[in-house]
N, CA, C and O atoms as CSV, one atom per row, in Angstrom:
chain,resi,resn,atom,element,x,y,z
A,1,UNK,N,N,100.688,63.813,-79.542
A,1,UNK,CA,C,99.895,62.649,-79.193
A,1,UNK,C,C,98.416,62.936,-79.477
A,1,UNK,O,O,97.852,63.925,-79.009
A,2,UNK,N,N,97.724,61.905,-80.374
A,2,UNK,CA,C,96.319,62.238,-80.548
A,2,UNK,C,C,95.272,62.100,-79.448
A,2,UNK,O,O,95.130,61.077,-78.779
A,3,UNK,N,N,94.852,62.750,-79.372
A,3,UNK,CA,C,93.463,63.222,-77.744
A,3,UNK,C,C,92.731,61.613,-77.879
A,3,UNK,O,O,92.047,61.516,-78.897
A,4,UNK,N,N,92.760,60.767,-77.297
A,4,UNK,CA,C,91.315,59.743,-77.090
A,4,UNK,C,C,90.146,60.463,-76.047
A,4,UNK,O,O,90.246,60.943,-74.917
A,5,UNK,N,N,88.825,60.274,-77.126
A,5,UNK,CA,C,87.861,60.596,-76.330
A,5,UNK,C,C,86.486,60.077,-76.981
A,5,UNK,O,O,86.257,59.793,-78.157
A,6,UNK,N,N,85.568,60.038,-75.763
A,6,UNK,CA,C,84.651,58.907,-76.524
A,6,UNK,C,C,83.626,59.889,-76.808
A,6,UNK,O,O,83.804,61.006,-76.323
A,7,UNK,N,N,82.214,59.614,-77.752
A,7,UNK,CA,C,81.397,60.653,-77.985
A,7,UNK,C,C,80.462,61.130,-77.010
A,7,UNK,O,O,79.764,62.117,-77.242
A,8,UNK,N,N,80.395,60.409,-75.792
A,8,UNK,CA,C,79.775,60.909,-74.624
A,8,UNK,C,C,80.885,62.069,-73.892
A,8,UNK,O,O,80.435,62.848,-73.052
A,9,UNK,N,N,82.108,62.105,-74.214
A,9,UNK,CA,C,83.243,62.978,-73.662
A,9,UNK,C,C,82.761,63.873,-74.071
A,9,UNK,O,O,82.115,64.596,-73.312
A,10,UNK,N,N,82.905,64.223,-75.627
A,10,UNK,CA,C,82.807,65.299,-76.581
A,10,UNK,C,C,81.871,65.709,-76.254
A,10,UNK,O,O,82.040,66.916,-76.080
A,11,UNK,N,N,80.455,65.301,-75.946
A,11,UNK,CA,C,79.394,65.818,-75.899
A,11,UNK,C,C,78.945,66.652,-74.604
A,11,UNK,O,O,78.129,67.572,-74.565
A,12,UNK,N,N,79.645,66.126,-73.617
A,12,UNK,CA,C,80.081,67.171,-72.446
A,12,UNK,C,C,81.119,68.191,-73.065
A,12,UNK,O,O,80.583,69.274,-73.299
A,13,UNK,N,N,82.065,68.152,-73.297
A,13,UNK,CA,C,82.878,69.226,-73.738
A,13,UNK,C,C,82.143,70.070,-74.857
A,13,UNK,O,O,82.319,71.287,-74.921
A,14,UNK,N,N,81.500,69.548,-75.541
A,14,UNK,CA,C,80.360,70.483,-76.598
A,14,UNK,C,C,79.465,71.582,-75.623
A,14,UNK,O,O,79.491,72.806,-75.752
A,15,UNK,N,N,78.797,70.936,-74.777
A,15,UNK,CA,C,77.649,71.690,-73.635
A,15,UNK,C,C,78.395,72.563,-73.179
A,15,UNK,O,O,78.000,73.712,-73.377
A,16,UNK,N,N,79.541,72.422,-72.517
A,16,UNK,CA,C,80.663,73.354,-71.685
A,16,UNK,C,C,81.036,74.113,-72.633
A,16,UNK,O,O,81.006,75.219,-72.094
A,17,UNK,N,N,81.369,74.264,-73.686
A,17,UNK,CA,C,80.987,75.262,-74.607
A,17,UNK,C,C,80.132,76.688,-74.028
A,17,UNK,O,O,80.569,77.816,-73.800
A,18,UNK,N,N,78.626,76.077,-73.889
A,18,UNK,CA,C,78.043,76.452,-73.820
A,18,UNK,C,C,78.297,78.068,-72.705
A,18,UNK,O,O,78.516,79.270,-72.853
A,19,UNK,N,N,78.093,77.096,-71.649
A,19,UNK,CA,C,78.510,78.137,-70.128
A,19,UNK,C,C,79.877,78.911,-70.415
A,19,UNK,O,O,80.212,80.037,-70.045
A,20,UNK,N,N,80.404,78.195,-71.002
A,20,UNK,CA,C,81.867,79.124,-71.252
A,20,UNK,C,C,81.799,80.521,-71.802
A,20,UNK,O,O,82.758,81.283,-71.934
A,21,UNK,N,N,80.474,80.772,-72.124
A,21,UNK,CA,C,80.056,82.198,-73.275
A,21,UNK,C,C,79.571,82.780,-71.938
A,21,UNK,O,O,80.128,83.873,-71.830
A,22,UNK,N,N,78.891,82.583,-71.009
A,22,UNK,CA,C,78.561,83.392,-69.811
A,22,UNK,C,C,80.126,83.717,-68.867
A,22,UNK,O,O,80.397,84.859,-68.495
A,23,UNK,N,N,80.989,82.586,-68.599
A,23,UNK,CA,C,81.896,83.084,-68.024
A,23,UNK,C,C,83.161,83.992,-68.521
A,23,UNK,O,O,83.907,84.801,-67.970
A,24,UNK,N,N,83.047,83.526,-69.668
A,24,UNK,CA,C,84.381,84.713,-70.499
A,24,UNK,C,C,83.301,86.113,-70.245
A,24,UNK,O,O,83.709,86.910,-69.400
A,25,UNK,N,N,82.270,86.368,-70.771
A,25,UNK,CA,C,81.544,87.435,-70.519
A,25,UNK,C,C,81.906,88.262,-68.958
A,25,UNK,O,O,82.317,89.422,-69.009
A,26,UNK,N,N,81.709,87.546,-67.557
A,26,UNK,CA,C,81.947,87.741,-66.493
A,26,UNK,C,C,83.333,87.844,-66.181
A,26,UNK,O,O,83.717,87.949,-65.016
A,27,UNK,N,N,84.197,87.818,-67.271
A,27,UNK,CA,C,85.547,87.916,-67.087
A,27,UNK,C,C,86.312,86.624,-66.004
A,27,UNK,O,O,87.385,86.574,-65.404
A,28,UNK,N,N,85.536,85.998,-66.093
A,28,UNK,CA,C,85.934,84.494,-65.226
A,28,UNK,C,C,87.063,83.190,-65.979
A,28,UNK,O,O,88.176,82.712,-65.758
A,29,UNK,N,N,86.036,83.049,-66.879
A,29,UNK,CA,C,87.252,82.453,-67.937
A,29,UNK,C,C,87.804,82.963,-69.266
A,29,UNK,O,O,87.486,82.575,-70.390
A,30,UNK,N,N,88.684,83.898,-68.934
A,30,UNK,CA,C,89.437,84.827,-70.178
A,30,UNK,C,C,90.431,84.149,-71.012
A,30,UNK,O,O,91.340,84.762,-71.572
A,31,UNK,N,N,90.294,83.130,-71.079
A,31,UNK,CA,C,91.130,82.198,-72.130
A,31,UNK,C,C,90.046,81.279,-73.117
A,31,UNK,O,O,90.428,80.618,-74.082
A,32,UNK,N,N,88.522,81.392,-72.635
A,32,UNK,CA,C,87.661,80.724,-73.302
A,32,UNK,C,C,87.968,80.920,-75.238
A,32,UNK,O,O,87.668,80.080,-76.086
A,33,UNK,N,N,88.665,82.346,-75.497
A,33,UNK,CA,C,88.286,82.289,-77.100
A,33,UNK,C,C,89.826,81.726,-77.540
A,33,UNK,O,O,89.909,81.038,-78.558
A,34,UNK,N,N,90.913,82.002,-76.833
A,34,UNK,CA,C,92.431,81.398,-77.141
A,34,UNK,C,C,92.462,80.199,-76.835
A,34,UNK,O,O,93.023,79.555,-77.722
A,35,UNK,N,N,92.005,79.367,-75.698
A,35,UNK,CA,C,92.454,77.946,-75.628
A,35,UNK,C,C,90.922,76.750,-75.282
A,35,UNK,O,O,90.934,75.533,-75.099
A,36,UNK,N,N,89.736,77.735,-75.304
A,36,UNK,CA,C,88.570,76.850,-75.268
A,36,UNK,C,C,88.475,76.373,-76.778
A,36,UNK,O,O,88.617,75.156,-76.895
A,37,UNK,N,N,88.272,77.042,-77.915
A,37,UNK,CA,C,88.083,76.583,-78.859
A,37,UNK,C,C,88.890,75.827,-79.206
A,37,UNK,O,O,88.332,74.780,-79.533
A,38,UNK,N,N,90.416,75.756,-79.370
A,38,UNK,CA,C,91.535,74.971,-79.735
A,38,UNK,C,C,91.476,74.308,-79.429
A,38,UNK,O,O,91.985,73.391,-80.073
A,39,UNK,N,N,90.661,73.892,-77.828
A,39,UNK,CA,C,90.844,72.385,-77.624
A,39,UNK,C,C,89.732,71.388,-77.987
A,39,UNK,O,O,89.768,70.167,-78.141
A,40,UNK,N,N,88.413,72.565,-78.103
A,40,UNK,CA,C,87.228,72.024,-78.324
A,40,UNK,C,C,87.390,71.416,-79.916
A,40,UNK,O,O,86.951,70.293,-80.163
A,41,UNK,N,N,88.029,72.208,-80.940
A,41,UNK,CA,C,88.360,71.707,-82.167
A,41,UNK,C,C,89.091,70.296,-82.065
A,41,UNK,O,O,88.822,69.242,-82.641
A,42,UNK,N,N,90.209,70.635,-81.056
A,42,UNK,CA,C,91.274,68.741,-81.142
A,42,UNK,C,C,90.540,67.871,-80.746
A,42,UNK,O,O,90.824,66.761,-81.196
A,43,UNK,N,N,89.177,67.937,-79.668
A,43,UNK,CA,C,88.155,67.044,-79.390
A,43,UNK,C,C,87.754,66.680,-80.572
A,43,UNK,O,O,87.998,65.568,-81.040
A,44,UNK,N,N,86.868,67.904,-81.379
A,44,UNK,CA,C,86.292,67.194,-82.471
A,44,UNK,C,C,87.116,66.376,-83.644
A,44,UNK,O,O,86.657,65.815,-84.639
A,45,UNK,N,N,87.636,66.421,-83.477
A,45,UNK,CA,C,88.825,66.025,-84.515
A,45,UNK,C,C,89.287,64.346,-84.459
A,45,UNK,O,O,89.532,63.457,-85.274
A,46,UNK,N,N,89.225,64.564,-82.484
A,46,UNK,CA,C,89.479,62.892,-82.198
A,46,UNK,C,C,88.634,62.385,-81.747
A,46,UNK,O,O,88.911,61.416,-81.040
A,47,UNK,N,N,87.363,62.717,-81.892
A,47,UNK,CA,C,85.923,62.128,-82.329
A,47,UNK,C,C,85.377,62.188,-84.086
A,47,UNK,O,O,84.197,62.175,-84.439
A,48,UNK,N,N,86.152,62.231,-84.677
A,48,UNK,CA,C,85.780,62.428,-86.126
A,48,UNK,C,C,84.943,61.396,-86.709
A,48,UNK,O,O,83.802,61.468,-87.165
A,49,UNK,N,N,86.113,59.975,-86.552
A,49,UNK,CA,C,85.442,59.037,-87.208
A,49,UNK,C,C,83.872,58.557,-86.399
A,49,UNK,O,O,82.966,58.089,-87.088
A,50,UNK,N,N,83.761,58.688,-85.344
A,50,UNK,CA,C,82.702,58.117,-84.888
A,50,UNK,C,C,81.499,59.648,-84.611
A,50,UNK,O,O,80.469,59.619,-83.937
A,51,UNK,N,N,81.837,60.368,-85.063
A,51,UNK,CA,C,80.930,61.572,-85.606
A,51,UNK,C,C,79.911,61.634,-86.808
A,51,UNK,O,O,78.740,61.953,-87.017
A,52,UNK,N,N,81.423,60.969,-87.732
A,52,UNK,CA,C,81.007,61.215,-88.921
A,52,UNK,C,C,79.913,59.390,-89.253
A,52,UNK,O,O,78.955,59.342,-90.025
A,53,UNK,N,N,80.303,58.482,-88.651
A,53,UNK,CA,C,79.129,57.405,-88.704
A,53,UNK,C,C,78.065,57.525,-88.479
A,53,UNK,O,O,77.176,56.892,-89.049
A,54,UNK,N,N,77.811,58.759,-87.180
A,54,UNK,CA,C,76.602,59.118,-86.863
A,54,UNK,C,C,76.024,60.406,-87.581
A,54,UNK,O,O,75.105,61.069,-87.101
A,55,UNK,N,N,76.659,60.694,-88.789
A,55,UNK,CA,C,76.189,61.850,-89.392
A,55,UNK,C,C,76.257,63.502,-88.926
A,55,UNK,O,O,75.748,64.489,-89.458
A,56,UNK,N,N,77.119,63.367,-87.684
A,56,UNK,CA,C,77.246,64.715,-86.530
A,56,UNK,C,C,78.825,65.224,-86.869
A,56,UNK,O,O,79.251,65.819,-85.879
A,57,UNK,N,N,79.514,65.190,-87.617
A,57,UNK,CA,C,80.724,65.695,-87.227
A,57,UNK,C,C,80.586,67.191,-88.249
A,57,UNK,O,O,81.116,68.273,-87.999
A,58,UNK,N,N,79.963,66.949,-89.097
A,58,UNK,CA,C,80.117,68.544,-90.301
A,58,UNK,C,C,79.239,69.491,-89.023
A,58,UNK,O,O,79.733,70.518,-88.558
A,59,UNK,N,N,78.019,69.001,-88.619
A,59,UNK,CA,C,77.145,69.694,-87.831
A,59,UNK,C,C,77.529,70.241,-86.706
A,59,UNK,O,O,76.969,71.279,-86.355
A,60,UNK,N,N,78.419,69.749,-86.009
A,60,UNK,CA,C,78.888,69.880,-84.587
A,60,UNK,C,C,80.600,70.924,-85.295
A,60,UNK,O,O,81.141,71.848,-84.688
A,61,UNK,N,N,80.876,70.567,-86.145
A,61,UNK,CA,C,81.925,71.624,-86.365
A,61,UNK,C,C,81.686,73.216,-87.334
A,61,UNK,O,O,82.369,74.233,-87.214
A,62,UNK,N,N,80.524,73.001,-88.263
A,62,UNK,CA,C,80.323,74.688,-88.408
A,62,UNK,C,C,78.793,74.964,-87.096
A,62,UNK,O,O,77.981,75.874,-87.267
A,63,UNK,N,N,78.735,74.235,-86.207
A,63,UNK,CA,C,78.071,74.901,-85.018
A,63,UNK,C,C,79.034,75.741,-84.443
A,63,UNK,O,O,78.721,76.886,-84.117
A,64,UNK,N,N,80.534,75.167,-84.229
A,64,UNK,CA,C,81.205,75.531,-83.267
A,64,UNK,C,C,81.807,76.707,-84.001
A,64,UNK,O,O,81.746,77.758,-83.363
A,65,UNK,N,N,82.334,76.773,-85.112
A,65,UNK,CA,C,82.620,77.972,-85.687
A,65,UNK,C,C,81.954,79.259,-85.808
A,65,UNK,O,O,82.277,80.428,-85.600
A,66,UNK,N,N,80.626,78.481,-86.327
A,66,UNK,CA,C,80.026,79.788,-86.410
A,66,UNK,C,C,79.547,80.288,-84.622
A,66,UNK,O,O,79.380,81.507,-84.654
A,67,UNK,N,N,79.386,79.945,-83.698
A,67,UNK,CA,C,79.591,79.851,-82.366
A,67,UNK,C,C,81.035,80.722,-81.805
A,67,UNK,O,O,80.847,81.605,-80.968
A,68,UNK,N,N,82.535,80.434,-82.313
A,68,UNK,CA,C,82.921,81.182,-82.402
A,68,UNK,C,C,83.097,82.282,-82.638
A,68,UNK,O,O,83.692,83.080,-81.913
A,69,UNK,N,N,82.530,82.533,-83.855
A,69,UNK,CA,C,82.496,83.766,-84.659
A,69,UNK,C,C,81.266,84.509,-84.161
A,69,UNK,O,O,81.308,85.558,-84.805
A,70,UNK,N,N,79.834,84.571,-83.111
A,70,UNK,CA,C,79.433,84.817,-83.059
A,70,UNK,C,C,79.621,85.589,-81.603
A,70,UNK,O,O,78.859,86.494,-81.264
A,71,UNK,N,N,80.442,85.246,-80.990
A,71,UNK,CA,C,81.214,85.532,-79.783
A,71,UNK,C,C,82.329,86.577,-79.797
A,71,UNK,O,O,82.490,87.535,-79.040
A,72,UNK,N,N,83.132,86.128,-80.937
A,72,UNK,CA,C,84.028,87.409,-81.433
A,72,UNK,C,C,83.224,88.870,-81.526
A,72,UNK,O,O,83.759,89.974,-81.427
A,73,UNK,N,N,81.840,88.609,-81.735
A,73,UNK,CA,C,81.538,89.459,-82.951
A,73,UNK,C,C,81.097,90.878,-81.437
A,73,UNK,O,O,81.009,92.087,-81.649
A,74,UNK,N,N,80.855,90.014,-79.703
A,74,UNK,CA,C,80.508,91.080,-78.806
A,74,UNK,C,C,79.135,90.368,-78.040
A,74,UNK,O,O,78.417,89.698,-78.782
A,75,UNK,N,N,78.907,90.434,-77.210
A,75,UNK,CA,C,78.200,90.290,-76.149
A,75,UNK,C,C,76.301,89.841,-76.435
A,75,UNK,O,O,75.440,89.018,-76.124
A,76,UNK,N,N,76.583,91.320,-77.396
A,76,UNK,CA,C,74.894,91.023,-78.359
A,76,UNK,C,C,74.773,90.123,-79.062
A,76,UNK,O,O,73.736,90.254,-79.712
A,77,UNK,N,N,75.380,89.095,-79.333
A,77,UNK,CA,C,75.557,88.090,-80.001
A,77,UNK,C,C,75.918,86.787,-79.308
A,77,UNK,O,O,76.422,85.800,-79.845
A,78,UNK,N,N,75.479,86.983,-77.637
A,78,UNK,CA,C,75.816,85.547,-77.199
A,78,UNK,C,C,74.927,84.772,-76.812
A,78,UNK,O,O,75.177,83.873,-76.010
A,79,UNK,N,N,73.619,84.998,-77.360
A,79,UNK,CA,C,72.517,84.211,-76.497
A,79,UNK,C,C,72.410,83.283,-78.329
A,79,UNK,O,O,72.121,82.110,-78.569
A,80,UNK,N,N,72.695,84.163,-79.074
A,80,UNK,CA,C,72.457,83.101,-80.533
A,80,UNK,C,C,73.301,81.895,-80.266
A,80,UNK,O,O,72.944,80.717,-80.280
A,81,UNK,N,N,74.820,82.537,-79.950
A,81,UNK,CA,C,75.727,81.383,-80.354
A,81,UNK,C,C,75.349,80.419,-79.017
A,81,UNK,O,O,75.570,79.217,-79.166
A,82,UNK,N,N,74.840,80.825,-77.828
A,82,UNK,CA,C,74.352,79.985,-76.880
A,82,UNK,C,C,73.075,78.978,-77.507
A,82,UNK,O,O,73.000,77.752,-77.421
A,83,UNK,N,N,72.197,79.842,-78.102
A,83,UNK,CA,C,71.111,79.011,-78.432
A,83,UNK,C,C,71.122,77.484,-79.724
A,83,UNK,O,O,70.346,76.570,-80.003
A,84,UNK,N,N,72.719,78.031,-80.270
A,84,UNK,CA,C,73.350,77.188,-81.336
A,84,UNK,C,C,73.888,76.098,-80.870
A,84,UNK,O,O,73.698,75.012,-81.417
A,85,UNK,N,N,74.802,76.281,-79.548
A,85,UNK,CA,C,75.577,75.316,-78.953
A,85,UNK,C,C,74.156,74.246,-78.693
A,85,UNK,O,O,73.962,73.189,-79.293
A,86,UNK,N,N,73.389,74.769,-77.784
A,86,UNK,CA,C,72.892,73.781,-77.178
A,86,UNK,C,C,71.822,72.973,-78.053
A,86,UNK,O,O,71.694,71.751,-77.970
A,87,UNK,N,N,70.879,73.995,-79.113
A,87,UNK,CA,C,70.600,72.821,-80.224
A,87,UNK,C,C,71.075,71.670,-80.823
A,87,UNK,O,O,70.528,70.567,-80.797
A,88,UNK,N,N,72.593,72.104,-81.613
A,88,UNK,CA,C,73.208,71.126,-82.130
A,88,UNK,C,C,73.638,69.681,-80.799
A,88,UNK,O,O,73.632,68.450,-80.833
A,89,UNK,N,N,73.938,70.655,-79.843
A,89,UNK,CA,C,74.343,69.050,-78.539
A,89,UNK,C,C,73.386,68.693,-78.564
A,89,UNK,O,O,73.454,67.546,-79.007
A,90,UNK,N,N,71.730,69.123,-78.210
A,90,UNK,CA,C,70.259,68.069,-78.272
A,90,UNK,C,C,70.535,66.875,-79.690
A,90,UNK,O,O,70.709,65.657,-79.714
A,91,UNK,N,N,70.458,68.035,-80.867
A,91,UNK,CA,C,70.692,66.720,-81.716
A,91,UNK,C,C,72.270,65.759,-81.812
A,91,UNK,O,O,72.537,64.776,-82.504
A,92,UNK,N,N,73.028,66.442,-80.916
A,92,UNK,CA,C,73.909,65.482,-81.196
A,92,UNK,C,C,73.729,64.268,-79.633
A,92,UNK,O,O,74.529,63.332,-79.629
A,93,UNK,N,N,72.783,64.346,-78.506
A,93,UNK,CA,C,72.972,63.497,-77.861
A,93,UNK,C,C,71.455,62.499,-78.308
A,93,UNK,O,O,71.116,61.473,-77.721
A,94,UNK,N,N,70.783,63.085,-79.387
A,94,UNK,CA,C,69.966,62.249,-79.959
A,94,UNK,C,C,70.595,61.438,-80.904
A,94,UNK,O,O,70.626,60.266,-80.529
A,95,UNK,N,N,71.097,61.631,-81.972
A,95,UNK,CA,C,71.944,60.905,-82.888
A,95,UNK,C,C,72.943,60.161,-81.945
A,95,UNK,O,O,73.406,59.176,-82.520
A,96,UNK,N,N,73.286,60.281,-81.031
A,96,UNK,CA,C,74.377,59.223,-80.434
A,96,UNK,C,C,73.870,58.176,-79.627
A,96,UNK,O,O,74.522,57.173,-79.335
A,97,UNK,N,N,72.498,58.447,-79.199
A,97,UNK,CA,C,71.873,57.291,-78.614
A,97,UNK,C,C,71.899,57.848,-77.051
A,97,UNK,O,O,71.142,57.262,-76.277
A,98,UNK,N,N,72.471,58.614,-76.677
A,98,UNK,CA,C,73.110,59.047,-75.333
A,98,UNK,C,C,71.834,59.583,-74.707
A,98,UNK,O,O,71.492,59.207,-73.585
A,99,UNK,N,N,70.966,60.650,-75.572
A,99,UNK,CA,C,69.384,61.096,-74.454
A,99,UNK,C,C,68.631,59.554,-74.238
A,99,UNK,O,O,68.394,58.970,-73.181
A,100,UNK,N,N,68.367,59.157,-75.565
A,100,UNK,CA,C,67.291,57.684,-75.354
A,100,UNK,C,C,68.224,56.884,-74.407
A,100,UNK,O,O,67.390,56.577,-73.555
A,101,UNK,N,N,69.311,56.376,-74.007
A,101,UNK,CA,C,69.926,55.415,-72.915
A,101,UNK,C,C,69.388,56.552,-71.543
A,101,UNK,O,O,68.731,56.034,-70.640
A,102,UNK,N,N,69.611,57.629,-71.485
A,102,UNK,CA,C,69.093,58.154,-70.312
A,102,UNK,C,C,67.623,57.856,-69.538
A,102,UNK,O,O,67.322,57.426,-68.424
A,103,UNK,N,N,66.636,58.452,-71.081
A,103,UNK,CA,C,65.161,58.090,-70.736
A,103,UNK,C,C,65.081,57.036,-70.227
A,103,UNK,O,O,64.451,56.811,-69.194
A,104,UNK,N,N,65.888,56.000,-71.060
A,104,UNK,CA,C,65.505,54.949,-70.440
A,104,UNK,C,C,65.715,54.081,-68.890
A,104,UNK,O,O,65.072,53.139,-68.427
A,105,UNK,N,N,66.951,54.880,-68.318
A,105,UNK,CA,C,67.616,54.903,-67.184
A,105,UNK,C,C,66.614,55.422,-66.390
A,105,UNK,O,O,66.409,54.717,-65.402
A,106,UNK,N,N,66.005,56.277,-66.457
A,106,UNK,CA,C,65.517,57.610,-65.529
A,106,UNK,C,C,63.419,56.518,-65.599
A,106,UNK,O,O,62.485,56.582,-64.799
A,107,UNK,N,N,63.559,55.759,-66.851
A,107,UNK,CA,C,62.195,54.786,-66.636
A,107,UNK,C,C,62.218,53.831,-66.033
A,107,UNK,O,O,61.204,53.425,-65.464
A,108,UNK,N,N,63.375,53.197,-65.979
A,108,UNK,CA,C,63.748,52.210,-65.338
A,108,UNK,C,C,63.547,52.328,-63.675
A,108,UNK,O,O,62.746,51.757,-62.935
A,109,UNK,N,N,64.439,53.153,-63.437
A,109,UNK,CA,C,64.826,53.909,-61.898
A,109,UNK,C,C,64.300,55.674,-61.617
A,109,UNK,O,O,65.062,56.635,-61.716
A,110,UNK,N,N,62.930,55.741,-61.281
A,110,UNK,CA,C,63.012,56.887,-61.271
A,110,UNK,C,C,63.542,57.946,-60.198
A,110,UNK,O,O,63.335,59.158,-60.147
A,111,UNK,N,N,64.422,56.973,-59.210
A,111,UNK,CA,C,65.272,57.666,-58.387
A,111,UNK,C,C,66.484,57.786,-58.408
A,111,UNK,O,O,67.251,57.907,-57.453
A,112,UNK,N,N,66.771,57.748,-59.848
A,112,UNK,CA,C,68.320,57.663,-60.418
A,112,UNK,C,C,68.660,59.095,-60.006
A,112,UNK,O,O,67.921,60.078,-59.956
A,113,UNK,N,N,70.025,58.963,-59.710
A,113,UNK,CA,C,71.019,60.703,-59.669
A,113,UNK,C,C,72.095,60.765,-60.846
A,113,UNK,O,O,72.510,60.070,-61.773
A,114,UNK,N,N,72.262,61.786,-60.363
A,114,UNK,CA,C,73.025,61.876,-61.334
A,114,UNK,C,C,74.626,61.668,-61.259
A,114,UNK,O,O,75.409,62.034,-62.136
A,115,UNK,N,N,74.950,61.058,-60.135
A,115,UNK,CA,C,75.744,59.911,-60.611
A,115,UNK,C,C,75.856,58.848,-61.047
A,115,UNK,O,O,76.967,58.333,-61.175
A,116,UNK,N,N,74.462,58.094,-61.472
A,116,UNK,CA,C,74.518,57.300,-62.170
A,116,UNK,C,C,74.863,57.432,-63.743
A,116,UNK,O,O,75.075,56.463,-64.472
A,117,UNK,N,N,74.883,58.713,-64.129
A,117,UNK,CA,C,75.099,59.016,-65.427
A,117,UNK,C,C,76.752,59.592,-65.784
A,117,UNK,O,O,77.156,60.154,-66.803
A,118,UNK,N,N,77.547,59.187,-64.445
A,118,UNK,CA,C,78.956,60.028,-64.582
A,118,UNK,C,C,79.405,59.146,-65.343
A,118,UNK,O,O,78.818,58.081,-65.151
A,119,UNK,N,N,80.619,59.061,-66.566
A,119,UNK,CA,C,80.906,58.671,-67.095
A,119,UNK,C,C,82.644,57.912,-66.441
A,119,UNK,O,O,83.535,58.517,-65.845
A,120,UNK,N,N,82.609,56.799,-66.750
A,120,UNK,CA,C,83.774,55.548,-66.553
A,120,UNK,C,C,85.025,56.525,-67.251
A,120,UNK,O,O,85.124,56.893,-68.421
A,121,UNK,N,N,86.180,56.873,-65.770
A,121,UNK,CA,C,87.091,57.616,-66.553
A,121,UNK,C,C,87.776,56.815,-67.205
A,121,UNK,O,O,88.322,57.371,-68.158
A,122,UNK,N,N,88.024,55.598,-67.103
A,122,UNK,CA,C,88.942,54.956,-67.860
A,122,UNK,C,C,87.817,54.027,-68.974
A,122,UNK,O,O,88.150,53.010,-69.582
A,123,UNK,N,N,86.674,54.577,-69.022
A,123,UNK,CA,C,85.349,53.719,-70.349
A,123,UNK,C,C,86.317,53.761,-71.303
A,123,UNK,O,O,86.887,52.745,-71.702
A,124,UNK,N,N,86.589,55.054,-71.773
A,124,UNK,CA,C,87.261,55.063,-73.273
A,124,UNK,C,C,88.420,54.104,-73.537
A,124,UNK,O,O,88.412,53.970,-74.761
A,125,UNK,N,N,89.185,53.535,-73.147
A,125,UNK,CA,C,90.686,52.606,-72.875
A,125,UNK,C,C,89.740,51.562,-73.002
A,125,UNK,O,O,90.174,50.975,-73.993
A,126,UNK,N,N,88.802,50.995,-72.667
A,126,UNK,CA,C,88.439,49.872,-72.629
A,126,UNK,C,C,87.065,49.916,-74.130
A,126,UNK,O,O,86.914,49.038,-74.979
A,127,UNK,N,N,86.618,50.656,-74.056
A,127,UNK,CA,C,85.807,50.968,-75.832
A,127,UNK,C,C,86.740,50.839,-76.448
A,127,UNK,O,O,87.140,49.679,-76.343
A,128,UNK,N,N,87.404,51.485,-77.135
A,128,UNK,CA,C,88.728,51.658,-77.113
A,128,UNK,C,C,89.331,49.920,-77.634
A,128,UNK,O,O,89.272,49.390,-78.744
A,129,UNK,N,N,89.850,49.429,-76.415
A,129,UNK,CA,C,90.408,48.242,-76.853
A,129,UNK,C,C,88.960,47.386,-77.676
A,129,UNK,O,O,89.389,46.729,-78.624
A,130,UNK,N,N,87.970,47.306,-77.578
A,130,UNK,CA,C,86.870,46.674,-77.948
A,130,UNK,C,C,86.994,46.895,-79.538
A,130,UNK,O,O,87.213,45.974,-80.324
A,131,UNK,N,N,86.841,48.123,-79.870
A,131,UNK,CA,C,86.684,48.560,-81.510
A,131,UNK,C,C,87.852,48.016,-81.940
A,131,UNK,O,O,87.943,48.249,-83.145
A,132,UNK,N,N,88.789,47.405,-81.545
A,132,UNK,CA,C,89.989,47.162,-81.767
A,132,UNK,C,C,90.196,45.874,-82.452
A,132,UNK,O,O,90.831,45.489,-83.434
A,133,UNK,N,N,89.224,45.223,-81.343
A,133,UNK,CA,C,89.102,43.541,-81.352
A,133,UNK,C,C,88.674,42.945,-83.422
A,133,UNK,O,O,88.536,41.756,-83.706
């Protein structure tokens, strides 16, 4: 069954990436290089088409590789692939429109929390049926 997920999903699962290089390190999450990437890849995969409209899907997938591979490579090598993850997510929550809807949330209301920014678990089913229409 193909993964539905919307590009605000992915883009959390991109960031979590991120922390995932401190906790496999701490021996906390020891499945981060066997089943974090595999799934982080089927994300990108079922965000493709709406990646690739926004010009982010080649970018966001040799980030993550070479991110991989920079993690394989030992410990001295995790603040790069850290410093990689989280570049490419800046430009990828710029290209998606997702930082500017924030700014503009946070100008609007400057006593917004941050549950106002949790995402609609069932948004995607209903985007979703919309692109459909």
């Amino acid at each position: 069954m193909k993964t539905r997920i919307s590009i605000a999903q992915f883009e959390g699962s991109f960031m979590g990436m991120t922390g995932g290089i401190t906790l496999y390190r701490k021996g906390i999450d020891e499945f981060y290089l066997s089943h974090g990437f595999p799934r982080i890849y089927e994300e990108l995969e079922a965000v493709r088409p709406k990646l690739e409209a926004i010009g982010m899907y080649e970018r966001c997938r040799d980030a993550l590789t070479q991110a991989e591979a920079l993690v394989r490579q030992g410990p001295e090598h995790d603040n790069e692939a850290r410093t990689l993850l989280l570049k490419v997510g800046g430009e990828l929550a710029h290209a998606s429109g997702s930082f500017a809807a924030m700014r503009k949330k946070l100008k609007e209301n400057p006593q917004t929390t941050i549950d106002d920014f949790k995402p609609d678990p069932d948004g995607w089913a209903m985007q979703e049926q919309q692109e459909r229409k």
